[in-house]
VEXVOTOR-466877 format. One record per residue (C-alpha): x, y, z; residue number from 1. Coordinates in nm, 2 decimals, padded with zeros to 4 digits, m for minus. Example, Ala and Ser with C-alpha at 12.3 -4.5 7.8 and 13.67 -1.06 7.14 Angstrom:
ROMAR     xx     yy     zz   i
ROMAR  01.23 m00.45  00.78   1
ROMAR  01.37 m00.11  00.71   2
***
This chain:
ROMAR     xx     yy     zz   i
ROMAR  10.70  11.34  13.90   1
ROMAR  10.87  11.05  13.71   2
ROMAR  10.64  10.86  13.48   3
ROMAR  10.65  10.60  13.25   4
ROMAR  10.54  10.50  12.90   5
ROMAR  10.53  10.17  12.75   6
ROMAR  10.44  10.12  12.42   7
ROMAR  10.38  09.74  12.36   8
ROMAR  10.32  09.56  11.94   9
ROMAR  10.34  09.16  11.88  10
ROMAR  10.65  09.09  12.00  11
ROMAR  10.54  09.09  12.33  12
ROMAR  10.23  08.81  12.29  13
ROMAR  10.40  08.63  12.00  14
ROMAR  10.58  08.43  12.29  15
ROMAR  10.23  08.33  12.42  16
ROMAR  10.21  08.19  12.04  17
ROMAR  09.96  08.46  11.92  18
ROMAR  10.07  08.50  11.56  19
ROMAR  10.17  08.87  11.44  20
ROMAR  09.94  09.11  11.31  21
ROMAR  10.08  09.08  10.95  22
ROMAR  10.38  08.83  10.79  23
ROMAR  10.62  08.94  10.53  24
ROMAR  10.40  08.82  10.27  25
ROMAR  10.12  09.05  10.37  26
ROMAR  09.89  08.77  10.50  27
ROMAR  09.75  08.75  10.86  28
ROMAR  09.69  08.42  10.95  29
ROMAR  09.65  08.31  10.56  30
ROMAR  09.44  08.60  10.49  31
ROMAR  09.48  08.91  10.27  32
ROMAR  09.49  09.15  10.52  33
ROMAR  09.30  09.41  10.32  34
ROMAR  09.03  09.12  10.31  35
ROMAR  08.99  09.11  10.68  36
ROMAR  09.13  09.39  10.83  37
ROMAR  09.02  09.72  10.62  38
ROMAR  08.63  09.88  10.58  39
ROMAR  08.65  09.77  10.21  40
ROMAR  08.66  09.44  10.31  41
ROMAR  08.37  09.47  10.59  42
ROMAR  08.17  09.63  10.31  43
ROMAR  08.26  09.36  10.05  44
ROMAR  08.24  09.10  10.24  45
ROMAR  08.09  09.11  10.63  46
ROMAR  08.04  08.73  10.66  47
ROMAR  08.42  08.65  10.58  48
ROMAR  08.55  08.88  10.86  49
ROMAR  08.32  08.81  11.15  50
ROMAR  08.40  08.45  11.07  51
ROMAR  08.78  08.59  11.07  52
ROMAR  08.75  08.77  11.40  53
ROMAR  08.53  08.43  11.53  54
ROMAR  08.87  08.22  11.48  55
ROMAR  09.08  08.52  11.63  56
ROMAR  08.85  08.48  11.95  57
ROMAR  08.85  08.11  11.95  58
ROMAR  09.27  08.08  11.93  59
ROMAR  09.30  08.39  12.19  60
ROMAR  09.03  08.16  12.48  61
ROMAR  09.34  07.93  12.47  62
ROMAR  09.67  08.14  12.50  63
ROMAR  09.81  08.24  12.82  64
ROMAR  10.01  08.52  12.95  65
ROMAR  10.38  08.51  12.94  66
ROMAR  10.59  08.64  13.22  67
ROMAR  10.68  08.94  13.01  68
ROMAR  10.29  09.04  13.04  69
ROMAR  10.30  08.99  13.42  70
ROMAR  10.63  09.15  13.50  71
ROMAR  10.46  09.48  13.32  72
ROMAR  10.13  09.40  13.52  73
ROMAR  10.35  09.41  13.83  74
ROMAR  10.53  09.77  13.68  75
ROMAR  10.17  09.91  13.66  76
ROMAR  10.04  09.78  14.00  77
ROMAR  10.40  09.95  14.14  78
ROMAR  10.39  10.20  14.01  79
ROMAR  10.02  10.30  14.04  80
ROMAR  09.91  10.61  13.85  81
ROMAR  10.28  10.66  13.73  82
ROMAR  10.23  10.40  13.41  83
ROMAR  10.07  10.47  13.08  84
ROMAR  10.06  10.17  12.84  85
ROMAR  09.94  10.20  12.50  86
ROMAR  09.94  09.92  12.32  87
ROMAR  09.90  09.79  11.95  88
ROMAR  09.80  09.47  12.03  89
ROMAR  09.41  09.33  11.98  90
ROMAR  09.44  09.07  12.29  91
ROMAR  09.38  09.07  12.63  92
ROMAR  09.68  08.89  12.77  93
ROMAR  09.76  09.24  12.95  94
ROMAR  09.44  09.23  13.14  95
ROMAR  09.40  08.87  13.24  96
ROMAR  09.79  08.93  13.38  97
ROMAR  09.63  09.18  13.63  98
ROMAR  09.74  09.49  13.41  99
ROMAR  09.40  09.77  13.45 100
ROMAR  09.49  10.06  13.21 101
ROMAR  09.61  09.95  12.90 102
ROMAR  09.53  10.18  12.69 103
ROMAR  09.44  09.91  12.33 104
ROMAR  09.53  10.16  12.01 105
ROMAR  09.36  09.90  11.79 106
ROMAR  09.05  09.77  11.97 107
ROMAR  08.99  09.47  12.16 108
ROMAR  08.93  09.13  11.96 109
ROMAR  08.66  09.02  12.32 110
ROMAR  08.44  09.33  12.27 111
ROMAR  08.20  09.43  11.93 112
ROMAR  08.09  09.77  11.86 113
ROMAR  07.78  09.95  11.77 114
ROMAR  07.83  10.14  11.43 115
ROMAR  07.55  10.34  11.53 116
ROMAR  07.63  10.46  11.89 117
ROMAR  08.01  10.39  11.93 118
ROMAR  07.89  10.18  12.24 119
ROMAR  08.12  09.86  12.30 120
ROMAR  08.06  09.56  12.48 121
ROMAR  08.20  09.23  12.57 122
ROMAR  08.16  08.93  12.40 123
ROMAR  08.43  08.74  12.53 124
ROMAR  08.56  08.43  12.28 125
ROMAR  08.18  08.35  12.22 126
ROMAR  08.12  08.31  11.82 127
ROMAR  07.93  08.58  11.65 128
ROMAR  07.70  08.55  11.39 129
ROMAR  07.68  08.86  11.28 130
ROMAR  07.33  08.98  11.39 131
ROMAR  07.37  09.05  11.73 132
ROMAR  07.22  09.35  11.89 133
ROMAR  07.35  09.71  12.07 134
ROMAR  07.23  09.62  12.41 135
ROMAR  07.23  09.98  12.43 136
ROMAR  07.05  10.15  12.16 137
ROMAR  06.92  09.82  12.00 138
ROMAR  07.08  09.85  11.66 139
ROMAR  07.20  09.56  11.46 140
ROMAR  07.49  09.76  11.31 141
ROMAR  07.71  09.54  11.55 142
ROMAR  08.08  09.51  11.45 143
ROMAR  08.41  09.36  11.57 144
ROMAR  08.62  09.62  11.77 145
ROMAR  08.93  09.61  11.58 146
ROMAR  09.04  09.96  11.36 147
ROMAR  09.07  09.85  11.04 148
ROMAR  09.26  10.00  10.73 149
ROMAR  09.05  10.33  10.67 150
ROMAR  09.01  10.40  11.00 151
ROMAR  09.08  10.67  11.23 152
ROMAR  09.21  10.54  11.54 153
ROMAR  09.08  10.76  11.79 154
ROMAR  09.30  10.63  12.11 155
ROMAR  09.65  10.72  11.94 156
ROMAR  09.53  11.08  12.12 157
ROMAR  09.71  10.85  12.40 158
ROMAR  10.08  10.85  12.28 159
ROMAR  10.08  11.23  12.23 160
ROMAR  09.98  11.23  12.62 161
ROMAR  10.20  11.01  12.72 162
ROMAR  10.51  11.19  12.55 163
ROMAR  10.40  11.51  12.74 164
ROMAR  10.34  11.36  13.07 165
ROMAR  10.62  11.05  13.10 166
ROMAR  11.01  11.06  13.17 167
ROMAR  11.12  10.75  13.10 168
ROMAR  10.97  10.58  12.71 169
ROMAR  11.01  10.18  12.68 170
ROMAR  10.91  10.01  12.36 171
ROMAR  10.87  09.69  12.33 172
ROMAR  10.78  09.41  12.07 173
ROMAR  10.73  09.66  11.84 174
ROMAR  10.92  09.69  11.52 175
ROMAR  10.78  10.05  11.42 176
ROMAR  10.67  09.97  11.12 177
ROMAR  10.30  10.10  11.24 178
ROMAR  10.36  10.34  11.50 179
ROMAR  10.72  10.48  11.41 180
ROMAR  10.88  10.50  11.76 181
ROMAR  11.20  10.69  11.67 182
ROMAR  11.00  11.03  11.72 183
ROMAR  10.92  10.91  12.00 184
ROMAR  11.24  10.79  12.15 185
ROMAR  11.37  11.15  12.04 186
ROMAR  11.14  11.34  12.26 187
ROMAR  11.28  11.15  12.59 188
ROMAR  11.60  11.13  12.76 189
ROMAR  11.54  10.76  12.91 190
ROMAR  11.45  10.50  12.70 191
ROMAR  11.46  10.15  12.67 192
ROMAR  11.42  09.97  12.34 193
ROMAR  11.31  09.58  12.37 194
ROMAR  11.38  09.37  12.09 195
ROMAR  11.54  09.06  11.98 196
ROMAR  11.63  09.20  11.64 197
ROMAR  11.79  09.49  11.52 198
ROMAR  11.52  09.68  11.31 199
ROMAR  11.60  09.89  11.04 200
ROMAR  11.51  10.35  11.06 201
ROMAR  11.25  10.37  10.81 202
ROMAR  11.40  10.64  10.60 203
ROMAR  11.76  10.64  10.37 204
ROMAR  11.82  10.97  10.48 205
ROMAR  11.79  10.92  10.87 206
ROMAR  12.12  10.97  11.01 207
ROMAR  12.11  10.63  11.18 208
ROMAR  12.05  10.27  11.01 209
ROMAR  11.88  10.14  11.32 210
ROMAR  11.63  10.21  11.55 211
ROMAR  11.78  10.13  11.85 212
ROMAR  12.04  10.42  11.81 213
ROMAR  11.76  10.64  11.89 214
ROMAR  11.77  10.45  12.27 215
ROMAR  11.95  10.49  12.57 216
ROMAR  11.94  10.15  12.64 217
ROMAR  11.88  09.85  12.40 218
ROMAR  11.79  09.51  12.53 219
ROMAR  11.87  09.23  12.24 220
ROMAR  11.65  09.01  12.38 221
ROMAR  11.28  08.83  12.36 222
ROMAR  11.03  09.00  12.58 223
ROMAR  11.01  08.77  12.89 224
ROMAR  11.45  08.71  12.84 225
ROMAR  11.45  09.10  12.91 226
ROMAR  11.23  09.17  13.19 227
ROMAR  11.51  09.13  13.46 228
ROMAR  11.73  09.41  13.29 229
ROMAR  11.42  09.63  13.22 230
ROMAR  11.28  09.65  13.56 231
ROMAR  11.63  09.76  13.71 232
ROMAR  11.67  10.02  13.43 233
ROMAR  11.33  10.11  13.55 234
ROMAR  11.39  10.10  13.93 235
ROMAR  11.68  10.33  13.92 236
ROMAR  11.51  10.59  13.73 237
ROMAR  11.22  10.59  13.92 238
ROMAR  11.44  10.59  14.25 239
ROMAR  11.66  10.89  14.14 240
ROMAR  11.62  11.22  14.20 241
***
């Protein structure tokens, strides 16, 4: 059976005006990463990233999906049970699109989690002040539920299922510089790569200078510009035998 995987990074809420995960100058949002966005800085310094993740919340209430994020909501409602899509983004633009199984590689910035029994739970874009409480076990060791530097990142079990079980691999606002997507391309025979620049192969002695060799099909385009061309790509390989 034909199957699809989507793996989705910034580019695709950046048009929504959610800033990227990280600028050229290694600041998110005017903050050293490192500082907000690795278990050094949770240890060093908890009150400075829950206020971090506070603001995060606070600009996310206000952004709204883009038609990229609903034309994939309508893929996954299509094509029911036939759609894995992990995604690298912290946002839930997805979901309130209609999407109902994106799988989030990097947590979710509307739910916290409980250091001491891995249970999460929504929050919403409410403010936290850091003492709130498991409503399952009780415990106060209460957390944002975004994998920081130092982390394992438990769901990227996901991509390695996805390769095994999918036909057809699009990427999308994604860059590769976190995920490195030309394995992946390399293990499919269909692929689409979505992006409105040509991004550089990681290593000097790849045999290509740029990622979208690796693709069958390359769409030089913003996110919501390529949906048209994407879902037909899509259609006739899910149509043919």
């Amino acid at each position: 059976m034909k199957r699809i995987m989507i793996l989705s990074g910034a580019g695709l809420s950046a048009e929504s005006g959610i800033r990227t995960f990280r600028d050229h100058d290694g600041l998110w949002e005017n903050h050293d990463v490192m500082k907000v966005c690795s278990t050094q800085g949770w240890i060093e310094d908890h009150h400075l990233v829950t206020r971090f993740y506070n603001d995060r919340r606070r600009d996310l209430e206000f952004k709204e999906p883009n038609h990229a994020h609903k034309v994939l909501a309508q893929v996954e409602h299509d094509y029911r049970g036939r759609v894995m899509h992990p995604t690298q983004n912290i946002d839930d633009l997805m979901e309130r699109a209609g999407a109902k199984d994106v799988i989030h590689l990097h947590g979710t910035l509307t739910d916290l989690r409980c250091e001491a029994c891995t249970e999460t739970f929504a929050v919403g874009y409410a403010p936290q002040d850091g003492n709130e409480q498991c409503p399952n076990c009780g415990n106060k060791r209460v957390r944002h539920n975004v994998v920081m530097f130092g982390e394992a990142a438990p769901e990227y079990s996901h991509i390695q299922e996805a390769i095994r079980h999918c036909t057809l691999f699009i990427a999308i606002g994604t860059s590769g510089t976190v995920i490195d997507i030309v394995p992946i391309a390399k293990a499919f025979k269909h692929s689409i790569l979505i992006d409105p620049k040509r991004q550089e192969t990681a290593s000097k002695f790849d045999p290509h200078s740029y990622i979208d060799e690796y693709f069958g099909h390359f769409i030089q385009k913003k996110a919501s510009e390529a949906m048209d061309e994407m879902t037909e790509i899509i259609k006739d390989h899910m149509d043919s035998r």
